[in-house]
C-alpha positions in Angstrom: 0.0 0.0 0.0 0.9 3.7 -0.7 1.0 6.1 2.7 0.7 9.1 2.8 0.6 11.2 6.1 0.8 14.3 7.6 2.1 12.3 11.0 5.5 13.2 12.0 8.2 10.7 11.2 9.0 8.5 15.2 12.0 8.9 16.7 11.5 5.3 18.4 13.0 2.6 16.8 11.0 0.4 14.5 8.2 2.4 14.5 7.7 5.1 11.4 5.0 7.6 12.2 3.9 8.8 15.6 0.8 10.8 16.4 2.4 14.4 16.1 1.5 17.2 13.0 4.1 17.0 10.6 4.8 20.5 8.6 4.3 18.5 5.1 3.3 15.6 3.9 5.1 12.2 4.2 5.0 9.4 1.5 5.9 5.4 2.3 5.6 2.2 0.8 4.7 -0.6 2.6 4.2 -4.1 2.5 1.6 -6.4 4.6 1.9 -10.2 4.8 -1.7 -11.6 6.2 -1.8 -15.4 7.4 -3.8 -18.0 5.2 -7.8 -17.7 6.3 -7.3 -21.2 8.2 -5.9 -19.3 11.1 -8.0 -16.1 10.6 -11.4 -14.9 10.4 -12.2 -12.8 7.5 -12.9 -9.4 9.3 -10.0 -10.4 12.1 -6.4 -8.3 11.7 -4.3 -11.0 13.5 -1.7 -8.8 15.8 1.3 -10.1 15.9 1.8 -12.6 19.0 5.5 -12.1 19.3 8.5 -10.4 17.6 9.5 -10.6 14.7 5.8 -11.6 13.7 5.0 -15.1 12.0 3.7 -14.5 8.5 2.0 -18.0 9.1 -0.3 -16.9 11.5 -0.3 -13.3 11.9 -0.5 -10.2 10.2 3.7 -8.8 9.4 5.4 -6.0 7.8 7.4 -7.0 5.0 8.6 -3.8 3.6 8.1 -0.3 5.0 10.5 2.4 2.6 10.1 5.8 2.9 9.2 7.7 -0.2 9.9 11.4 -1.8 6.6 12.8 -3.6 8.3 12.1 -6.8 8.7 8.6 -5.9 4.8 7.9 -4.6 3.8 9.1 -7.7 5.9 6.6 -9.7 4.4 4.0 -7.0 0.8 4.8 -7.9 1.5 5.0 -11.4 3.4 1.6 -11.5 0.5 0.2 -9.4 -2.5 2.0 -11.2 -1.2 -0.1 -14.4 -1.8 -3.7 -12.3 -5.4 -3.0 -11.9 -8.1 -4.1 -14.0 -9.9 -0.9 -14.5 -7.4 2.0 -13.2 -8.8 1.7 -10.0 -7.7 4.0 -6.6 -9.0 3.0 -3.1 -8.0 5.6 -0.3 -9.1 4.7 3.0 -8.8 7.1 6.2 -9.2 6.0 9.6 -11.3 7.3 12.1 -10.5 8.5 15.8 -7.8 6.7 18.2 -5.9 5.2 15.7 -1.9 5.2 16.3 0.0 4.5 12.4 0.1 0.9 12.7 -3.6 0.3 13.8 -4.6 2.1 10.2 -1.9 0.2 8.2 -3.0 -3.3 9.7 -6.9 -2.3 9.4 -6.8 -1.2 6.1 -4.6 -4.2 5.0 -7.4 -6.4 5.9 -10.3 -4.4 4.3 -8.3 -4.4 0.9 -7.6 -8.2 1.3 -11.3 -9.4 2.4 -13.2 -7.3 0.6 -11.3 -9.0 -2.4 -10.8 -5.6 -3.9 -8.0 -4.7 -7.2 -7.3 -1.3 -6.7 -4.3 0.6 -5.9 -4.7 1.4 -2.3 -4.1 4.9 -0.6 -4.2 4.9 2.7 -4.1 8.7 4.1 -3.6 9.2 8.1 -3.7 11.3 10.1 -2.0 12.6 13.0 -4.1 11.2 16.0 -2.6 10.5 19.6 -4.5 7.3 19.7 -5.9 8.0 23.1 -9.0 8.3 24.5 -9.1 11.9 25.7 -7.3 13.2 22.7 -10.3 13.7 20.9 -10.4 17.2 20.4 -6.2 17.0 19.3 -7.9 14.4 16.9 -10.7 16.5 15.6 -8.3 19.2 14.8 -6.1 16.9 13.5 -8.5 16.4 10.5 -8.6 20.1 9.8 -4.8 20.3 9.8 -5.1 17.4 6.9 -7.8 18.9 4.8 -5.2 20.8 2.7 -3.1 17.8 2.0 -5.9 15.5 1.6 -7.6 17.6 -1.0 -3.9 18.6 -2.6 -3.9 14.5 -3.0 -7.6 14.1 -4.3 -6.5 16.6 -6.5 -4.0 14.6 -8.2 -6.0 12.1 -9.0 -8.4 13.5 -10.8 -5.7 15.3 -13.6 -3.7 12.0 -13.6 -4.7 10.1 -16.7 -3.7 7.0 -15.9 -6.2 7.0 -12.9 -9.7 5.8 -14.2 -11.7 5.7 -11.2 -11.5 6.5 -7.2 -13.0 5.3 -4.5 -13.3 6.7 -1.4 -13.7 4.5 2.3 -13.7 6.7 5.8 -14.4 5.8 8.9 -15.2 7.7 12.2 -13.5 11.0 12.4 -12.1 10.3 9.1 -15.3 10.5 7.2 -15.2 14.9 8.2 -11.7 14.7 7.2 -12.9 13.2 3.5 -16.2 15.2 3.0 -14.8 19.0 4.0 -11.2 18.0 1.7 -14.3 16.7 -1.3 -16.0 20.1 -0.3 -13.1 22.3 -0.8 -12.2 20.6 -3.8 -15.5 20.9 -5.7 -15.6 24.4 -4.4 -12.4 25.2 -5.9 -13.0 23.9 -9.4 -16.5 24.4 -9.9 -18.0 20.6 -9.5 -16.3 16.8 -8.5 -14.4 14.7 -10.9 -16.4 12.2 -13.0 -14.0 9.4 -11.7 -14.7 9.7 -7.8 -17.2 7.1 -8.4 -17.9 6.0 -4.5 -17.9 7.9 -1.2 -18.6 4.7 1.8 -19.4 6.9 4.9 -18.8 4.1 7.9 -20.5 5.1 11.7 -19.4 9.2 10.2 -18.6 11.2 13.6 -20.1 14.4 11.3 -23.0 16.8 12.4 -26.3 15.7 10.4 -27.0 19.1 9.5 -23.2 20.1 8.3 -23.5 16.8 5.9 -26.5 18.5 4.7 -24.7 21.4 3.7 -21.8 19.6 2.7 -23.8 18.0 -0.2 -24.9 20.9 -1.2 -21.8 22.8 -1.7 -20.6 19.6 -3.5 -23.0 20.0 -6.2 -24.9 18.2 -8.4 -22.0 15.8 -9.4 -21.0 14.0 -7.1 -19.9 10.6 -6.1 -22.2 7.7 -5.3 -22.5 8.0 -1.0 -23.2 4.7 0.9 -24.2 5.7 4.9 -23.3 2.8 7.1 -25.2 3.8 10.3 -26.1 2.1 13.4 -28.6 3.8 16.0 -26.5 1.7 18.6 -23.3 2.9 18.3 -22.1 4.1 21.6 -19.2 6.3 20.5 -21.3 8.7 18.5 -23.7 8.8 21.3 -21.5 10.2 23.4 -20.1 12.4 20.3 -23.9 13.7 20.1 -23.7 14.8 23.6 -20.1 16.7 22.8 -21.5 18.3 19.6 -24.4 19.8 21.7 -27.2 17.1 21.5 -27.3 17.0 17.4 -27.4 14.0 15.5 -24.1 12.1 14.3 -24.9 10.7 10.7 -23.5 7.7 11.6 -26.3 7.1 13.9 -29.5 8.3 12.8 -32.9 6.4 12.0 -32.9 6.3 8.3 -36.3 5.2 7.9 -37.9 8.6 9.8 -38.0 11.9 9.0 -36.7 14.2 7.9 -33.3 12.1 7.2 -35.3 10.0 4.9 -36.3 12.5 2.7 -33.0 13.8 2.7 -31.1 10.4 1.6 -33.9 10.4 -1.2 -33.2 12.9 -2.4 -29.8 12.7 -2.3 -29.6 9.2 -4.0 -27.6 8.4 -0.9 -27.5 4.5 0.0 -27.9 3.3 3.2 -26.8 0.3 5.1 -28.8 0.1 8.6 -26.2 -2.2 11.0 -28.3 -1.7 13.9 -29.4 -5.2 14.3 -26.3 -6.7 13.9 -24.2 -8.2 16.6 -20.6 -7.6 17.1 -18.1 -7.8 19.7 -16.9 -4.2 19.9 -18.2 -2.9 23.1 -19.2 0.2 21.4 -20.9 -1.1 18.4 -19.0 1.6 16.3 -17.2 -0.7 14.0 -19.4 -3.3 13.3 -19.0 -4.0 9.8 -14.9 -5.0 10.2 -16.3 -8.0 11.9 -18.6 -9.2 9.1 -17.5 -10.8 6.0 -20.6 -10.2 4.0 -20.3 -6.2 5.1 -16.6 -6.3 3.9 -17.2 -8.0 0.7 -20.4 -5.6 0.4 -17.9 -2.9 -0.2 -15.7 -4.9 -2.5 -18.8 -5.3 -4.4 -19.8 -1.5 -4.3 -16.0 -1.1 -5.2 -16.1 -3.0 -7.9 -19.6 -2.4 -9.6 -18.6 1.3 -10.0 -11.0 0.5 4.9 -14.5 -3.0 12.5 -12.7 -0.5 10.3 -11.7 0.0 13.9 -10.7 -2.7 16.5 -12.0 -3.3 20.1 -8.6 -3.5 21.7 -9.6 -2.0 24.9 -8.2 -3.4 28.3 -9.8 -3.6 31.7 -8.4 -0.7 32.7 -9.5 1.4 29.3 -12.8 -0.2 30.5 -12.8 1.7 34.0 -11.1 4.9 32.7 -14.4 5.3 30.7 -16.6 4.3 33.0 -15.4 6.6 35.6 -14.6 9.9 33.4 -17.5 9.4 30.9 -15.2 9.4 28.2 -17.0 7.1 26.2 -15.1 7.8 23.3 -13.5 5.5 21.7 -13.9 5.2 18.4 -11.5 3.5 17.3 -8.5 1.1 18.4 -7.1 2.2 21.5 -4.6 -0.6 22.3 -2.4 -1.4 18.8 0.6 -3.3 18.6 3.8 -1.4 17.8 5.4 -2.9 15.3 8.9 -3.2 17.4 7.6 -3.4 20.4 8.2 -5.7 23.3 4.9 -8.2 23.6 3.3 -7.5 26.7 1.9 -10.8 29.2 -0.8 -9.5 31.3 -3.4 -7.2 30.3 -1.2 -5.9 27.1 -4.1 -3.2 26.3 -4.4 -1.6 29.1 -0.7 -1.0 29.9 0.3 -0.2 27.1 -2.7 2.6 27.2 -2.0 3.4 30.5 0.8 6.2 30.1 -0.7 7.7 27.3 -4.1 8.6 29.4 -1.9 9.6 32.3 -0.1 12.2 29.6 -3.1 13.5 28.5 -5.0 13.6 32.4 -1.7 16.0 33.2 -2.4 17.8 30.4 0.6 17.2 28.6 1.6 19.0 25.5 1.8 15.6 23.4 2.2 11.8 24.2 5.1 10.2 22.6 8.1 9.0 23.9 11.3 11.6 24.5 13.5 11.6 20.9 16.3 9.6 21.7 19.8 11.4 21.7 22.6 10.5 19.4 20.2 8.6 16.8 19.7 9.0 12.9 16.0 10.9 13.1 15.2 9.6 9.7 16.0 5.9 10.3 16.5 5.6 13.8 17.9 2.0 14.7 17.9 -0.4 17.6 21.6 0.8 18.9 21.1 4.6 19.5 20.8 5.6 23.0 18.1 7.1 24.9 
């Protein structure tokens, strides 16, 4: 898959991106190995156990190179060609995902939903914590530039036939305001952006409205993934002062069912489907027939989150009412060492203690004496 971020290269060894604001844009190839489906459930990323990881039953990195912008380009042109149709797929996470949670996630979505585009996966600088959801939100606005700067060049470049578009969360504001700005600045959308799948959207019902509006006439084909359920954008609602997430809303009453109508939005109701993310806000990532439902829409033309929350994640929720997580707030670093008991919640733990202080961001200190590019195992800390 092609990355492209606006997440400031780590300084900790063997992992790439962290969840700080880079000043421009970052580009990297990488490489995912995913274990045969005899040891996996379609639906299921398959962390890695132990280090190195074992391509035979887990998900592994193969490659991970960084790029210049000249060299992504000759990536998605190279990769563009392989496809069937000149088919794009960019995916972008939702909230609370650290850089290896989206890379695994959307590895899975592209390899069970049985899709042949080029995938794009675009992320984001998030903290991956559960109190860093206004860092988050902001986050998105800081990457509607870049976003838009890359949706741009894919509509002028010739080789690319067709995009589609997959957000999830916090992500799906991140890919409507950067499709807003860009059919604001030329006058309409491309032809080619084919398919917009809005999963459980964290975005105001009445801003969507007006969203589509300033879109146009032409615009993409929107599938709405909503579930009246889903716990995270409850608590969202309650944030946004008591109006409606999209990703949650009763598509059968009014006047949201007017609106869809008219709209020619599709709609896929999860409500009554059972999962086991505690939150019910990424439903679909556990279903095989929901992720080949959007190879299908794909095609005829990335839980897109994980429930890697610990005991104590559990508590911290239930005790500051911070019922937000929408998205994985454990993930394995790639490097890291494997923890033994209760791996999600420690490994959580000093990030909420960071943000509880207040503290101006929640990575690691940059090690002294190391290469900041490609920081390896021997510098010193």
């Amino acid at each position: 898959m092609l990355i492209a971020t606006t997440r400031t290269r780590s300084t900790v060894p063997g992992e790439m991106f962290n969840g700080e604001r880079a000043r421009t844009p970052a580009f990297a190839d990488m490489t995912i190995s995913i274990p045969p489906s005899k040891v996996r459930k379609e639906g299921e990323v398959a962390w890695p156990k132990r280090l190195p990881s074992n391509p035979a039953t887990d998900f592994a990195t193969i490659r991970a190179d960084d790029l210049n912008i000249d060299e992504a380009k000759k990536w998605l042109s190279a990769n563009v060609r392989r496809t069937p149709d000149g088919s794009v797929l960019v995916f972008i996470h939702g909230f609370n995902n650290r850089f290896e949670d989206a890379v695994y996630r959307f590895a899975q979505i592209v390899h069970d939903s049985g899709v042949h585009s080029a995938p794009v996966l675009v992320t984001w600088p998030s903290r991956g914590s559960l109190l860093a959801y206004g860092y988050d939100r902001e986050s998105t606005n800081y990457t509607r530039n870049a976003l838009e700067t890359l949706f741009q060049y894919l509509a002028k470049d010739p080789e690319v036939k067709e995009v589609s578009i997959l957000a999830h969360s916090m992500g799906n504001w991140l890919a409507l305001e950067s499709l807003r700005q860009m059919a604001i600045r030329n006058g309409r959308l491309p032809e080619k952006f084919k398919n917009v799948m809005l999963a459980a959207p964290d975005v105001d019902v009445d801003v969507f409205s007006q969203q589509i509006v300033d879109m146009g006439k032409q615009h993409p084909q929107f599938t709405l993934f909503v579930s009246r359920d889903d716990k995270a954008l409850a608590f969202s609602r309650r944030v946004w002062g008591d109006v409606s997430r999209l990703g949650a809303i009763d598509p059968e009453q009014a006047p949201y069912k007017k609106d869809l109508e008219d709209n020619k939005i599709m709609v896929v109701d999860l409500t009554k489907i059972k999962s086991g993310d505690s939150m019910n806000h990424g439903k679909f990532a556990e279903s095989p027939e929901i992720v080949q439902l959007i190879g299908q829409r794909i095609s005829e033309g990335q839980t897109l989150t994980d429930s890697h929350v610990g005991l104590g994640d559990q508590i911290l929720v239930a005790t500051t009412g911070a019922a937000t997580a929408a998205g994985n707030v454990a993930g394995l670093v790639l490097a890291a060492p494997v923890a033994v008991v209760d791996q999600d919640t420690r490994e959580n733990y000093a990030t909420h203690v960071g943000s509880l202080a207040g503290a101006g961001h929640t990575q690691s200190p940059a090690p002294k004496n190391c290469d900041q590019t490609r920081p390896t195992p021997s510098c010193k800390h």
